[in-house]
C-alpha positions as CSV (number, residue, x, y, z in Angstrom):
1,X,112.1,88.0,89.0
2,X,109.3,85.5,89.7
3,X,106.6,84.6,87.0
4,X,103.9,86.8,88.7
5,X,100.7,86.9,86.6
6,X,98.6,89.8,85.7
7,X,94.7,89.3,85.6
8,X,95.2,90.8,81.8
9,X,98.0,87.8,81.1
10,X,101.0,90.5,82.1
11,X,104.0,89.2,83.4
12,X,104.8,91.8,86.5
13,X,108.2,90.0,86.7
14,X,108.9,91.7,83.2
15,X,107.5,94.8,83.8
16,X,109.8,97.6,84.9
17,X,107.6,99.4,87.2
18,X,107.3,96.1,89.5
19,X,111.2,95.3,88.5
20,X,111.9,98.7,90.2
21,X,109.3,98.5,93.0
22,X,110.7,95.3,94.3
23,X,114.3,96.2,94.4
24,X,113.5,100.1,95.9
25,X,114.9,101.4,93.2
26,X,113.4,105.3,92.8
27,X,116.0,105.8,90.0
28,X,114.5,102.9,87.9
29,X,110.9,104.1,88.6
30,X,111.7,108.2,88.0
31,X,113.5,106.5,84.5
32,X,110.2,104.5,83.9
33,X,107.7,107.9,84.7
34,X,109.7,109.5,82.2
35,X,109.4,106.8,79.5
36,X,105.8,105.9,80.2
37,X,105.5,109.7,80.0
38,X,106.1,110.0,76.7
39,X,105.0,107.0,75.4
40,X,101.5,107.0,77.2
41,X,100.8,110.8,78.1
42,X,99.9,112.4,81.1
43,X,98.7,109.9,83.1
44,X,102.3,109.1,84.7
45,X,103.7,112.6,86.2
46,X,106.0,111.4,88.8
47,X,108.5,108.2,90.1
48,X,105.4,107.2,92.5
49,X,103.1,107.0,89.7
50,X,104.6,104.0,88.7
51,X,104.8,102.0,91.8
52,X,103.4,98.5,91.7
53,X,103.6,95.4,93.6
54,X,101.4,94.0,90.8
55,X,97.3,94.5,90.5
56,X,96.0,91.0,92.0
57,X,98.6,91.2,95.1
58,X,96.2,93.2,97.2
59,X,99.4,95.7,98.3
60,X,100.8,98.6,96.1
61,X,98.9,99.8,92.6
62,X,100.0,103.3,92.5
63,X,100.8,102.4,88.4
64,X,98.7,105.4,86.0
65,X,95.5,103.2,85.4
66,X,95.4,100.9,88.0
67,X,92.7,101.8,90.2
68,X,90.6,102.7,87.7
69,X,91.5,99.5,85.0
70,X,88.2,97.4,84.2
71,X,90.2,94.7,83.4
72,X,91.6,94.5,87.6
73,X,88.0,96.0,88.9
74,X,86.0,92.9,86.9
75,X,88.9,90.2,87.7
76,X,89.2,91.1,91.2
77,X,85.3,91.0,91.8
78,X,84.7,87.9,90.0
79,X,87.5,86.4,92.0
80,X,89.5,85.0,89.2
81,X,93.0,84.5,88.4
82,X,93.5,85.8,85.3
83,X,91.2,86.6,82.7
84,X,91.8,83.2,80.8
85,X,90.0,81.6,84.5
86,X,86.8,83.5,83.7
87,X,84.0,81.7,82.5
88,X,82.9,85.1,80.5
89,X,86.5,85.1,78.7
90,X,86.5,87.1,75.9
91,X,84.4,89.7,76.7
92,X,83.6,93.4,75.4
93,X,86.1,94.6,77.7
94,X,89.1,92.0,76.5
95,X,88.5,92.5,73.0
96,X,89.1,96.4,73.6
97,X,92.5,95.2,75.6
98,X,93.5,93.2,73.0
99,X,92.9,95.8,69.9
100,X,95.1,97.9,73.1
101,X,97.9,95.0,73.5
102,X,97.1,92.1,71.2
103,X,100.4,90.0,72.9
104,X,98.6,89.4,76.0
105,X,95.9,87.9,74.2
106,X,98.2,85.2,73.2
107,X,99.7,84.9,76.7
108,X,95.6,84.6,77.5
109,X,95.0,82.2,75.1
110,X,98.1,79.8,76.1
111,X,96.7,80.1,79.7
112,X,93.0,78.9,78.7
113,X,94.9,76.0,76.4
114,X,97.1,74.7,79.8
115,X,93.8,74.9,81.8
116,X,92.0,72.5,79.0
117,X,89.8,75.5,77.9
């Protein structure tokens, strides 16, 4: 899959929600509600819970947190790329992310380095 970046530094072309999503494949996403299932909690209860074209494509966010994630809400209003593009980087709501997913902070961080930040 294509490099598709993630306002939070995710790579949706990793991710096997999107994987699954792009290629129609409901057995891959009922696999992935199950997994996310037990390693998140309730949040993901079914195959459709998981479907995702990726959060800054505008299409598809059905993924368990999505339309409520401050991370896409902020990004998306402030019209940003990524997070690493935001002149408020390394805000409140990042340093919660990061104590959350501390790889993506280095993904971040490698962005903000390319872009001279």
């Amino acid at each position: 899959m294509a490099k598709i970046q993630a306002y939070c530094g995710l790579d949706c072309g990793e991710c096997e929600a999107y994987i699954a999503t792009q290629t129609n494949d409901r057995a891959g996403l009922e696999e992935t509600a199950k997994k996310w299932a037990q390693q998140f909690g309730g949040g993901v209860s079914s195959w459709e819970a998981c479907v995702c074209d990726g959060c800054s494509s505008g299409k598809r966010m059905s993924t368990a947190h999505a339309a409520t994630c401050a991370i896409r809400l902020c990004a998306s209003k402030r019209g940003v790329v990524t997070c690493a593009h935001c002149a408020d980087y390394g805000c409140a709501t990042l340093q919660q992310f990061f104590a959350f997913a501390p790889v993506l902070k280095d993904k971040l961080e490698a962005i903000r380095k390319d872009l001279g930040n």
